[in-house]
Every structure is written in C-alpha cells, then in structure tokens.
C-alpha positions in Angstrom: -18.5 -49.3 56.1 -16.0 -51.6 57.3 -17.0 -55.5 57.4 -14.9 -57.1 60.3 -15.6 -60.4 57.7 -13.9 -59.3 55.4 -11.2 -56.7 57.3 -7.7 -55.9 58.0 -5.5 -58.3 59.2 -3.2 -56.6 62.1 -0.1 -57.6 63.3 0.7 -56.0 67.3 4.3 -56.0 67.8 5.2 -56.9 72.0 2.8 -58.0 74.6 4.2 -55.1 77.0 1.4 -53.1 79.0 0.8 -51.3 75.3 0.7 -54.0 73.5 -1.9 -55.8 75.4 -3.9 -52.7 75.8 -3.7 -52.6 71.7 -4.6 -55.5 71.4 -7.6 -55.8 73.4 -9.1 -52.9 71.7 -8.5 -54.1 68.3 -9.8 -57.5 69.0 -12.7 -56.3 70.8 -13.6 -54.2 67.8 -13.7 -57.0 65.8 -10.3 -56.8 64.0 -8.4 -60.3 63.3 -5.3 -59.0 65.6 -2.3 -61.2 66.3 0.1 -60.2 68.8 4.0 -61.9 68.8 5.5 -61.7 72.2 9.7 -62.9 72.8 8.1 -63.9 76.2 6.3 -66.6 77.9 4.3 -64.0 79.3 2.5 -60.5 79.4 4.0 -57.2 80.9 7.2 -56.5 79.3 9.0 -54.1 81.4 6.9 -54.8 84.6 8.4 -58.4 84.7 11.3 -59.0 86.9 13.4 -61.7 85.6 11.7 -61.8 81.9 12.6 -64.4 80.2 12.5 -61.5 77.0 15.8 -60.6 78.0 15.3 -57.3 78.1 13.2 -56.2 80.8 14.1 -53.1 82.6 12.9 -54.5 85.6 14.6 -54.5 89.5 13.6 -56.0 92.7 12.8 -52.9 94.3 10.9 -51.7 91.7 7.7 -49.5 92.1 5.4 -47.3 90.1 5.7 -44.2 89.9 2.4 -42.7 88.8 -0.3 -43.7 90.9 -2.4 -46.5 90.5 -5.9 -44.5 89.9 -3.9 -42.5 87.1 -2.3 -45.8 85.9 -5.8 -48.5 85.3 -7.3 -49.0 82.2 -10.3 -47.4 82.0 -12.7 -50.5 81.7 -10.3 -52.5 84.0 -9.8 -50.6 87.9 -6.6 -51.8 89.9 -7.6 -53.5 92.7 -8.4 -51.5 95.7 -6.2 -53.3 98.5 -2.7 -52.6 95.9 -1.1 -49.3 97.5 -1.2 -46.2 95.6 2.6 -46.7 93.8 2.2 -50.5 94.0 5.3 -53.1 93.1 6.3 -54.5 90.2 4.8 -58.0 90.6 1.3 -56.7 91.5 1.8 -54.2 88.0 2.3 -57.5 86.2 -0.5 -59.5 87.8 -2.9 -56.5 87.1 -1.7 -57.1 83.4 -1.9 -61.0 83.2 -5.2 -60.5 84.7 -6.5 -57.7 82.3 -5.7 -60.6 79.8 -7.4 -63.3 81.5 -10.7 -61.2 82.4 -11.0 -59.8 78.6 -10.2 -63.5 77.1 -7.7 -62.6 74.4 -4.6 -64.6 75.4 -5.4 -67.0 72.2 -4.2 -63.4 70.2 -0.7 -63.5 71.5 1.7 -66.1 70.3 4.4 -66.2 73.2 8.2 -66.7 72.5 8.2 -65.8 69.2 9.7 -62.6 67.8 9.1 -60.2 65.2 12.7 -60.1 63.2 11.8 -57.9 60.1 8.7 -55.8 59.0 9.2 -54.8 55.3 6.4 -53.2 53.3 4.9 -54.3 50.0 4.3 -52.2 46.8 0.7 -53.6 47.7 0.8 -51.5 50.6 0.5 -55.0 53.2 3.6 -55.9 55.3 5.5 -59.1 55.1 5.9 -59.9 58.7 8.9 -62.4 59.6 9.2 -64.1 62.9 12.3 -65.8 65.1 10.6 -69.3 63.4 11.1 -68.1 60.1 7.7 -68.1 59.5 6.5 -64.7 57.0 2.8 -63.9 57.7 1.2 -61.5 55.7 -0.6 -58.0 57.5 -2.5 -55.3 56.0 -1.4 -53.4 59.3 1.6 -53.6 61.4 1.1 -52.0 65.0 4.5 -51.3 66.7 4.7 -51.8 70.5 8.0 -53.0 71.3 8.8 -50.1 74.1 11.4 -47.7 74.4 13.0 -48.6 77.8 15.0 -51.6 76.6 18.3 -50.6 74.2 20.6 -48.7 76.8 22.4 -45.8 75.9 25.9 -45.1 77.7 27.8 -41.5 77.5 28.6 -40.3 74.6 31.5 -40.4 74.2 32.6 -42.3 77.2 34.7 -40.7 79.9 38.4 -40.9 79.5 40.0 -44.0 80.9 36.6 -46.0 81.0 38.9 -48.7 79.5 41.0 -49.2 82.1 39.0 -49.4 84.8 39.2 -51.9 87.5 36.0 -51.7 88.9 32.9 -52.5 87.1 30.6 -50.7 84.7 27.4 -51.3 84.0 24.4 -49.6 82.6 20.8 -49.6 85.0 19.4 -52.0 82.4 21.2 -54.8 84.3 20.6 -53.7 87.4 18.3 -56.4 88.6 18.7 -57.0 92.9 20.9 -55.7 95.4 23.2 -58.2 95.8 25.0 -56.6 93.0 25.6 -53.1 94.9 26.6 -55.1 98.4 29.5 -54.1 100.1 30.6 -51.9 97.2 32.0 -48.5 96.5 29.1 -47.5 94.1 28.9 -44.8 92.3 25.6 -43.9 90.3 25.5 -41.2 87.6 22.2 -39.7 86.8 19.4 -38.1 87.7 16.2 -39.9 86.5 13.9 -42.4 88.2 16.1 -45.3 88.2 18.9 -43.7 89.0 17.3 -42.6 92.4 15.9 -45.9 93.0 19.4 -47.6 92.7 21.5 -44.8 94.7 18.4 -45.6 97.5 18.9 -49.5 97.2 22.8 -48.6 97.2 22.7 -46.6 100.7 21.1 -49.5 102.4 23.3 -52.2 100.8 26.9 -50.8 99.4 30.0 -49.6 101.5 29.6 -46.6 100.2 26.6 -44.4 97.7 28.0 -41.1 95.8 25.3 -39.8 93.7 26.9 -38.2 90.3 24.4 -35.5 89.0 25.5 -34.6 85.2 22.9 -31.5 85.4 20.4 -30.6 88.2 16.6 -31.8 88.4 13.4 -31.3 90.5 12.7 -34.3 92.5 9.1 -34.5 93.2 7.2 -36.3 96.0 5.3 -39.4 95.6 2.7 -37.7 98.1 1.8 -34.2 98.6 -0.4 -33.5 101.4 -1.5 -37.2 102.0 -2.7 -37.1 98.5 -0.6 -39.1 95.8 1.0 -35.9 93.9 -0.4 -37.0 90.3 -3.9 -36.9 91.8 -3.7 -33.1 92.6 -4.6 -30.9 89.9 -4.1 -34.1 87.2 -7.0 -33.7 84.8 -7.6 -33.3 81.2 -9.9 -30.2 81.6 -7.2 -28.3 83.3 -4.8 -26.4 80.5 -1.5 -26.6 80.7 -1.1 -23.0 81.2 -2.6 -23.3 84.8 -1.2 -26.8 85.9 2.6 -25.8 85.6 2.2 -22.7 87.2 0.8 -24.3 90.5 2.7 -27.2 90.6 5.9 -25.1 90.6 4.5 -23.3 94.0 3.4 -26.7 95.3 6.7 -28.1 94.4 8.8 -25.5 95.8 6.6 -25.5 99.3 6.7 -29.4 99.6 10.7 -29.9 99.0 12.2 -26.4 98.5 15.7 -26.1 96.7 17.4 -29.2 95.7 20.5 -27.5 97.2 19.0 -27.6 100.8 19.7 -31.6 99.6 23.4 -31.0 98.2 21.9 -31.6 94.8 22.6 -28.9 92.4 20.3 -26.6 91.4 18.0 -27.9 88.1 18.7 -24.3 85.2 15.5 -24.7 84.2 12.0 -24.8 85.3 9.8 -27.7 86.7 8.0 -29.6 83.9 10.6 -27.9 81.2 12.5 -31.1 81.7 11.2 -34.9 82.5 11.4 -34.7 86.7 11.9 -37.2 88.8 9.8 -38.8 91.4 11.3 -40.0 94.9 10.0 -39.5 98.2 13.3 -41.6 99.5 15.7 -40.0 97.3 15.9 -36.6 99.8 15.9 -38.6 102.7 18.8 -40.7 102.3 20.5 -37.6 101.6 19.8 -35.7 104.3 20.8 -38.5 106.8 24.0 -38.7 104.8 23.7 -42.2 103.8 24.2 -40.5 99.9 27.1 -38.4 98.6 25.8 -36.3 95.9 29.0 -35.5 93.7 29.2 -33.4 90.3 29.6 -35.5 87.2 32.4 -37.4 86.4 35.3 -36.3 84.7 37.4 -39.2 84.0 38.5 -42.7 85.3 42.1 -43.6 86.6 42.9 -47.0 87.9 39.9 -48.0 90.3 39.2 -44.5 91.2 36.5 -41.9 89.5 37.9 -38.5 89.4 35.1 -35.7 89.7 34.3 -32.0 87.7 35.3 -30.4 91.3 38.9 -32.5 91.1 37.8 -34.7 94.1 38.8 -38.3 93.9 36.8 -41.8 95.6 37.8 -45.6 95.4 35.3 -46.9 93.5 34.3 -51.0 93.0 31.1 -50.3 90.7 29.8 -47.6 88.5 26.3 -47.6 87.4 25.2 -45.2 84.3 21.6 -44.2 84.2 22.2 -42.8 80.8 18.4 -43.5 79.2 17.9 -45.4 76.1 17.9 -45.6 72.5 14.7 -46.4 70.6 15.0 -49.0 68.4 13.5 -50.5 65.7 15.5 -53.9 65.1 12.8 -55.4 63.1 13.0 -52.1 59.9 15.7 -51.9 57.4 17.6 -49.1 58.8 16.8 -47.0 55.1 13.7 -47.7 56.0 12.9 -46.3 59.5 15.8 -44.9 61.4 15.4 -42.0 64.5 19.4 -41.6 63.0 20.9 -41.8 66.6 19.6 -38.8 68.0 15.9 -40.4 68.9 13.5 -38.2 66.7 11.2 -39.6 64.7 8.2 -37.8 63.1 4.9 -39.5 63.6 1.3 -37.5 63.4 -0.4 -37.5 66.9 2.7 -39.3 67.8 0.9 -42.9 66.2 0.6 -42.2 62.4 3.9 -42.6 60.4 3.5 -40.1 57.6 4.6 -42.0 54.6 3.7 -45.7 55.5 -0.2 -46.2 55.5 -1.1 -48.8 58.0 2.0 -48.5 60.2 1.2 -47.1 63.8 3.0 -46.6 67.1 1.8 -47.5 70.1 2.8 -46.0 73.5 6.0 -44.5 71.5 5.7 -41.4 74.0 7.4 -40.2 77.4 4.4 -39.0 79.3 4.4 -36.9 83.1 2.3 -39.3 83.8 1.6 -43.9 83.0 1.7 -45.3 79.1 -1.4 -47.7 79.6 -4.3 -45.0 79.2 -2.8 -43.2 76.5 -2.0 -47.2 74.6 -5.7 -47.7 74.9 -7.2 -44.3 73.3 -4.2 -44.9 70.5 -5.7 -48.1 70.3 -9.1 -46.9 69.8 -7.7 -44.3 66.7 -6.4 -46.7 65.1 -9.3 -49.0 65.0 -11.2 -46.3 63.6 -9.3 -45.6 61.3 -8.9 -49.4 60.5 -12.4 -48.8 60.4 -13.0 -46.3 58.0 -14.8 -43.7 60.2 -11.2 -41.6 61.3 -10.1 -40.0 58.7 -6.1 -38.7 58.6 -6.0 -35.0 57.3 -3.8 -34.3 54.1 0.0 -34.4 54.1 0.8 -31.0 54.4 -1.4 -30.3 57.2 0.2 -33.6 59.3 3.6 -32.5 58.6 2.6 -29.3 59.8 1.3 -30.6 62.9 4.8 -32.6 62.9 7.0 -30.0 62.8 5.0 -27.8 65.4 5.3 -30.0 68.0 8.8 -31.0 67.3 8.9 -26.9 67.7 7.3 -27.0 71.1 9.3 -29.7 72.3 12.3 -27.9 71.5 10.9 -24.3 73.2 9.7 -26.1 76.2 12.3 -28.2 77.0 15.8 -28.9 78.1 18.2 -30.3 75.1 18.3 -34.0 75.6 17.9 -37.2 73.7 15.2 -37.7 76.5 12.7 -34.7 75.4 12.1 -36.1 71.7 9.1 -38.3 72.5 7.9 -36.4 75.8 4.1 -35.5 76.2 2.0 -34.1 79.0 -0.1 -37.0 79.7 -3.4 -35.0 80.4 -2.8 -33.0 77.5 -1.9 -35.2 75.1 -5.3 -37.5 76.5 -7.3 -34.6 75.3 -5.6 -34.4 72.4 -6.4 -38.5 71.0 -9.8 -37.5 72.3 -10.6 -34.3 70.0 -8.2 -36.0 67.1 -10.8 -38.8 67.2 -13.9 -36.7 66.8 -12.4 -34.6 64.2 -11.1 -37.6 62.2 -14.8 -38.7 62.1 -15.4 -35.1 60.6 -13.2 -35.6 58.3 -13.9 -36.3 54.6 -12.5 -39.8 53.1 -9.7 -39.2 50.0 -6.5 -38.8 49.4 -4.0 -36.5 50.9 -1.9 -34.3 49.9 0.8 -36.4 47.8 -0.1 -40.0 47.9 -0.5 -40.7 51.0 -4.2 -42.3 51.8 -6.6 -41.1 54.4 -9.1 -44.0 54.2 -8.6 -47.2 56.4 -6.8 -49.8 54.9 -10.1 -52.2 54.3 -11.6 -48.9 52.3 -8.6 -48.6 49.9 -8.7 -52.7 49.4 -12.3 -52.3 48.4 -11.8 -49.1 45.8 -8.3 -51.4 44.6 -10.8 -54.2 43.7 -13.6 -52.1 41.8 -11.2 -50.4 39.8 -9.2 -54.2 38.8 -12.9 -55.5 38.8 -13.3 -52.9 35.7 
C-alpha cells in the first residue's frame, strides 16, 4: 500500500477551476502536489481581465449551467448567487474554495509550465518560465481548452483586404468594442449568442451569421433552471434525450419561427446552445440573422444568399484549438483536427503517470467531473485503481471515438464531447472496477500499478 512518506511527487498543470479542484483532491489525499499557475490568481477562464493573458472571459459573462449542477460536491455555492451567476461571483466561489480548503501554499502563481518531457525512468522533467526543471513522478495536465482560438479554415475570400476589423471572440472582452458599429457575428455557440446580445444593445447595427443551424435552449424551463429537470446520473441516456427533445420543442418550437435556420440534426446530436436572450432580441428585430458568409469586398461582407451589409467589425466564434505548448509536438499532437485518444478521457495510453484533467466538453459544468477525475487518479497514484490491459483501453478508445462519431454532427467541436451525467456515472463505476482489478502489467508494456507501486518493485529488483 501506498505510503504518502514516501509517494509520488505530482506536478498539476493551471490553477483554472480544474486545476484547483485536482489539486485539492490530490493534496487532501496526502500526495506532495504542486500546482504552476501563469496567473496571480485562481480561476482561469472565469477571470475577467487575467493577467494569464488568455482568459476567455467578457464583461457580460454568465454561467451557463446552473449553479446547483455547477458546486463542488464538498463546497455548495452560496445560496443568495442566482441560479446562472456572473463571472466575478464564479471566480470568488473559486478563490474561496481555495481559501476554505487551505491549499493556496500548492500553487506557485506567475510561473509557467514551458516543456514536460518524459524520462526513460518513467518521471517527467518539468521546466518552468524561470528556467527552473523540477523533477515529477506524475504530470497532471489542466491547462483548458477554451484559450488557442481557431478562425475558418480556410479563411473567406478577401479577408485580407478588409477594412473593417476582424477579431476572434477570444478578445472580445466589454462592449465598448461593439459600440456604434456595424457588427457582424458568425457562429452559433454560446459566446457567439452572448456577443450578438451585447451587440443589439450597443452596435449600430447586429446581423447574426449562422454557418449551420442549432437548437437554442432556455436557461429556464418552467420556472425550473433547464439542467435541473431530468439531470441525473440514474437516468440513461436513452430516456433523457427523448424528453428533452419534446420539452425543447414545446418551450421554443422551430428555430425558424426565430429566422434562424433550421439545426439537420437532432437536439443533443450536436453541442446546443443556451440563451434565454438570444430569441428575444430576435424577435423584437434588434438581430438580423443572415446565412454564412461568403466572401469579403472592401468594408462590406457578402452573404451565401448574395445579400450585401456595410460592415465596421466582424467577430468569429469559430471554437478553439487544444493545445499542448508545453509537449514536443512528436510527442503529443491532436494533429490539427482536435482528437486525442485518452482512456476514460484521463489516462494517456502510452505514458504512465500522465493524466488529463477536465479535457472534455460536457452538456453540462467541468468542476464535478475535474473532482471525480481527481479522485481516479489519486487512486491510482495510490495503488488501489488499477488500469485494465492495453488492448482492452484501446478498445474502450476507439469505441467511444465510434460513438462520438455515430451520435454527432462532424465538427472539430464533437472530439472531446461527453454527457456530463453519463460520463459522472461512468468515473464512478471505472473507480470501483479499477479497485477490482488485479495489479500487473498490461498488455504491451504499459503498467497498471500506481507509479509509487512500480518505484517500489524497480528498487527490489536493483536491491537484488
């Protein structure tokens, strides 16, 4: 059994809501955990104006899944926050989740990870912006995925000579930057609502570009906050997507009523969005919803239907890459089209002691799911979760790749996407039968024991 004496050392990459949530686990579970955060403060994306640089954050920025489905399980929000509470009060609850569990002295603030290279030892040399290298038996990866923006590829013809302004949503930060403007906003995702809304209010004039059709959904369905009706892990998936779709279709009906087009697939076989404002500001005409764009000429964007507006600013709401700036690109690379094979969507199949936390897209908040990955992994650091052989995780691999692909719409968005209660249940069952599991080695070479467990064996057989 695992002494936390003489354990793993673990390195957790990013302070963000799943770093902290990793970190608190680990820590609490008696693993020596250090956590490097670019900030001079906790909450990553949920920080308007970070300091990291690379925030996602805006000043009208709200949750989107409830607050009840959002807590930490040992850490409520408190109860006078509204349901889909701002940005600032997401970040308090954070810096306080820090402050109430006392393991701020775990995370070393404005520094950086820069590189993370294995060693034939099967540790990690771990270099930081000071040009420090600290040595990890485990290397816990929770830089996010919302901060390396992807525009169109390939751009739209005459992009280049534009002589408005282009921007991706990444920068989008206050709306002093849509005021007075001809904006134009291509997308259909969360943000992309958010900024048409702030645009409608604030810009001369709001077209909404829609590249495909989407379902929008509600914040609140019959009082209730939607992700509180029918969201639990006891529910299969084959009953909750049936009944949402009726619910759905009674509490908007067709996006066309909306001049939106019409989504070509089913709710929950693409990531929806959620907007109660969104349908409103259409319907009082405050935003144009246009096809997508076909090209750019001079300060004008022409449209698929051949219809033509002045335009002063265009905002892309294109998604994001996911990046991995600290790994040697021969090392670790999704290869551009954001795939990258991990069992239970944490374990990375060839490198023992490398885990991913909160690398998933859920319908539904990242911090539960960062905690119960959390928990995995420190059984496994452990010793009493035990991965299954090689075959049977690339199996598990490929089949969800599989389902990903059946389920859903083609897009570099889909790759990491998970049904939040599902996938909940899922950690939950992988955890008990982990501990079923017996300890050895796995199919090839890859080892099923916790890194402190092969350490020991390594010694006995040098001590002979």
């Amino acid at each position: 059994m695992f002494d936390p004496s003489k354990g793993a050392r673990v390195c957790v990459i990013g302070a963000g809501s799943a770093g902290i949530a990793a970190v608190k686990v680990l820590a609490e579970r008696g693993l020596d955990v250090d956590c490097y955060e670019l900030s001079d403060r906790v909450g990553g994306n949920w920080v308007w104006g970070n300091s990291n640089g690379v925030s996602a954050a805006y000043k009208s920025l709200h949750i989107n899944t409830s607050r009840q489905r959002m807590e930490f399980s040992d850490f409520p929000m408190p109860a006078h926050l509204p349901d889909f509470a701002r940005h600032d009060q997401i970040a308090q609850y954070f810096a306080d989740y820090v402050t109430h569990f006392r393991f701020s002295d775990r995370i070393r603030f404005r520094t950086g990870v820069t590189h993370v290279a294995p060693r034939n030892d099967g540790t990690f040399d771990v270099t930081l912006s000071t040009g420090e290298i600290v040595c990890y038996d485990a290397v816990l990866v929770a830089n996010g995925h919302h901060w390396d923006p992807r525009l169109p590829e390939p751009m739209f013809p005459g992009a280049s000579e534009f002589r408005g302004e282009i921007m991706h949503s990444h920068a989008y930060t206050d709306e002093a930057q849509l005021t007075g403007k001809r904006v134009v906003v291509l997308g259909m995702g969360n943000s992309a609502m958010d900024i048409a809304v702030d645009a409608s209010y604030h810009a001369a004039q709001t077209y909404l570009s829609a590249r495909s059709g989407v379902h929008v959904i509600p914040k609140y369905v019959w009082g209730r906050p939607y992700d509180r009706i029918g969201g639990a892990e006891w529910i299969p998936s084959f009953l909750r997507w049936p009944l949402a779709r009726r619910l759905m279709a009674a509490a908007t009906g067709p996006m066309s009523r909306y001049g939106l087009p019409e989504p070509d697939h089913k709710f929950a076989q693409a990531h929806p969005t959620m907007s109660s404002r969104i349908l409103d500001r259409l319907a009082h005409g405050a935003i144009t919803p246009v096809p997508t764009i076909d090209r750019f000429d001079g300060d004008e964007i022409v449209f698929a239907d051949g219809r033509r507006v002045a335009a002063d600013l265009v905002v892309f709401c294109t998604g994001y890459k996911i990046s991995f700036p600290f790994f040697d690109a021969g090392f670790l690379d999704p290869s551009g089209d954001n795939r990258i094979g991990l069992y239970r969507r944490l374990f990375h199949p060839d490198v023992p002691g490398l885990y991913f936390i909160g690398l998933v897209q859920p319908l539904g908040a990242i911090m539960p799911i960062a905690e119960r990955q959390a928990h995995l992994v420190a059984d496994h650091l452990h010793g009493v979760y035990h991965l299954p052989d090689r075959r049977a995780m690339d199996r598990e691999i490929t089949a969800h790749r599989r389902g990903l692909e059946r389920r859903y719409v083609a897009s570099k968005r889909h790759t990491i996407q998970v049904d939040f209660d599902d996938y909940m249940r899922d950690l939950r069952l992988e955890r008990q039968r982990g501990a079923a599991r017996p300890a050895g080695l796995s199919g090839a070479d890859y080892p099923t024991a916790s890194v402190p467990a092969r350490r020991e064996r390594e010694l006995e057989v040098a001590a002979r």
